[in-house]
C-alpha angles and dihedrals in degrees: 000000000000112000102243101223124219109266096229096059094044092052089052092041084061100044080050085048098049097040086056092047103034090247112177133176131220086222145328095279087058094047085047092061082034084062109039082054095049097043081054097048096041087050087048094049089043090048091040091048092041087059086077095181095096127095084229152070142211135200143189111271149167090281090061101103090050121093107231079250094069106029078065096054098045100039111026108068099162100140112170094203087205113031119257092271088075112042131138115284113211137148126281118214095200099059100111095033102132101173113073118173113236087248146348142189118197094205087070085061109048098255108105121082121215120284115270136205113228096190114193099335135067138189140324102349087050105231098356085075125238143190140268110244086058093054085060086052095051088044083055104055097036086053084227161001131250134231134266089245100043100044104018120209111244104184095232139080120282145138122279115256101231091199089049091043093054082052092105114196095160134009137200129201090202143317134235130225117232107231107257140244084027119106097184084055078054091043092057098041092053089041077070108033145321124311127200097225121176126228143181104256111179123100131111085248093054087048092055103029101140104164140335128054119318110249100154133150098250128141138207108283091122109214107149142066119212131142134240111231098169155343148205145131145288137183088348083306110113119202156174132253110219125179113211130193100224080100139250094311104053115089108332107354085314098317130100126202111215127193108266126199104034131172085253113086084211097063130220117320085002084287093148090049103078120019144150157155149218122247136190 
C-alpha cells in the first residue's frame, strides 16, 4: 500500500523542486495539476523505495511533475520506420570472437563522449524521433560528422546548417547490425566497442531510476536509443552499462546499469532485439 505524505511537506518539497530545476508555471491552475502529478509520483518513488527487496533505486527528478504518459512522448523518440522483420542484414564481424573479457567500460578507455540532454528531441527526424541505422547512413553520405563544439546541439527543429554540417570531426566507412534477440551476439560486439542498442524505455522505474542495477518490469515496445558502453558483474547480478542522453542527473550520473542475460532472448527491455554499430 502507497505511504500517503503529509500535504505540507509535499507542497514545500515542490516549491524546493521547482526552485532546483527552474521550474515555472503559466498560472496557479497549471502548478495545481503540477502538483497533483508531483505529490503521485514522490509517494510512488517513497513506496517503491520502502519496498527495500530490488537491486535498484529511484529518486525525485526533473521528470517528477510529468505523468508517465507524457515523460514517453517527450523523451523517448525511437521510431523503426519499417518495423524489425525487415531490417537491414548485414555481416558481423564478432561472430567467432571466443575471448571476452569478464567485464569492460568503454569511458576508461577514451571512447565515450559527455552525456548529453536531448530535451525534448531525439535523433534523425529532429524532434519527430528516428532511428539509429539511418543516422549511419546520414554520417555516411555526409563523409562525416561534426563535433559538439563546432556544430552545438539545440534540442529544437531547425534547418541544418550546410557549412556546420561539412564541419567532419569524425567519420565512419559503414556500420553492422548485431543479430538480433541474442545477448551473447550483443556480449561479443560491446567486449570490442560501443554499440547504439533500443529499449523500451518507458516505465515509471525507468522514469525514476535513480541507482543500482536495473531489474524493472518493461516490455518490448521499443521507444529509446541509447548505447552500451560496457558490462560486468556485481553481487552474482551481471549487467549492462548504458549511457543515456536525459543528462547527468538523470539515473547514475546519466547512466543506467541494466540486468543483462536474462531467461528472455529478447533481453531485458528488448535490448538484444535491435543493435548496431559504427565501422571504419
Amino acid at each position: 500500500m502507497c505511504r500517503t505524505l503529509p500535504e505540507t511537506s509535499l507542497s514545500e518539497r515542490h516549491e524546493q523542486w521547482m526552485a532546483e530545476y527552474g521550474r515555472v508555471y503559466k498560472n496557479f491552475a497549471e502548478k495545481e495539476i503540477r502538483f497533483k502529478i508531483f505529490k503521485s509520483n514522490v509517494e510512488f518513488i517513497e513506496s517503491f523505495n520502502v519496498a527495500g527487496d530490488r537491486a535498484y533505486k529511484l529518486s525525485i527528478n526533473e521528470f517528477a511533475d510529468q505523468t508517465n504518459d507524457e515523460f514517453r512522448a517527450f523523451r523517448n523518440g525511437y521510431i523503426r520506420s519499417q518495423g524489425l522483420t525487415t531490417r537491414k542484414q548485414t555481416p558481423f564481424r564478432y561472430e567467432n570472437v571466443t575471448s571476452l573479457p569478464a567485464s569492460i567500460d568503454w569511458r576508461q578507455k577514451g571512447a565515450v563522449t559527455p552525456i548529453k540532454d536531448q530535451a525534448q528531441c531525439g535523433k534523425q527526424y529532429g524532434c519527430e524521433g528516428g532511428e539509429m541505422e539511418d543516422a549511419f547512413e546520414f554520417i555516411i553520405r555526409n563523409h562525416g560528422i561534426a563535433s559538439e563544439a563546432a556544430y552545438p546541439y539545440k534540442g529544437d527543429d531547425g534547418t541544418c546548417n550546410k557549412s556546420e554540417e561539412a564541419s567532419h570531426a569524425a567519420i565512419i566507412t559503414g556500420y553492422e547490425v548485431v543479430p538480433a534477440n541474442n545477448e551473447q551476439a550483443l556480449h561479443k560486439a560491446v567486449a570490442n566497442q560501443p554499440v547504439s542498442v533500443s529499449i523500451d524505455a518507458g516505465d515509471y522505474a525507468f522514469q525514476f531510476y535513480s541507482s543500482g542495477i536495473f531489474t524493472g518490469a518493461c516490455g518490448t515496445d521499443l521507444d529509446h536509443g541509447v548505447t552500451a558502453v560496457g558490462y560486468g558483474s556485481e553481487d552474482g547480478t551481471d549487467y549492462w552499462l548504458i549511457k543515456n542522453s536525459w543528462g547527468t542527473r538523470w539515473g547514475e550520473e546519466g547512466y543506467i546499469r541494466m540486468q543483462r542475460n536474462i531467461k528472455a532472448k529478447e533481453g531485458l527491455c528488448g535490448i538484444a532485439m535491435d543493435s548496431s554499430y559504427p565501422t571504419v
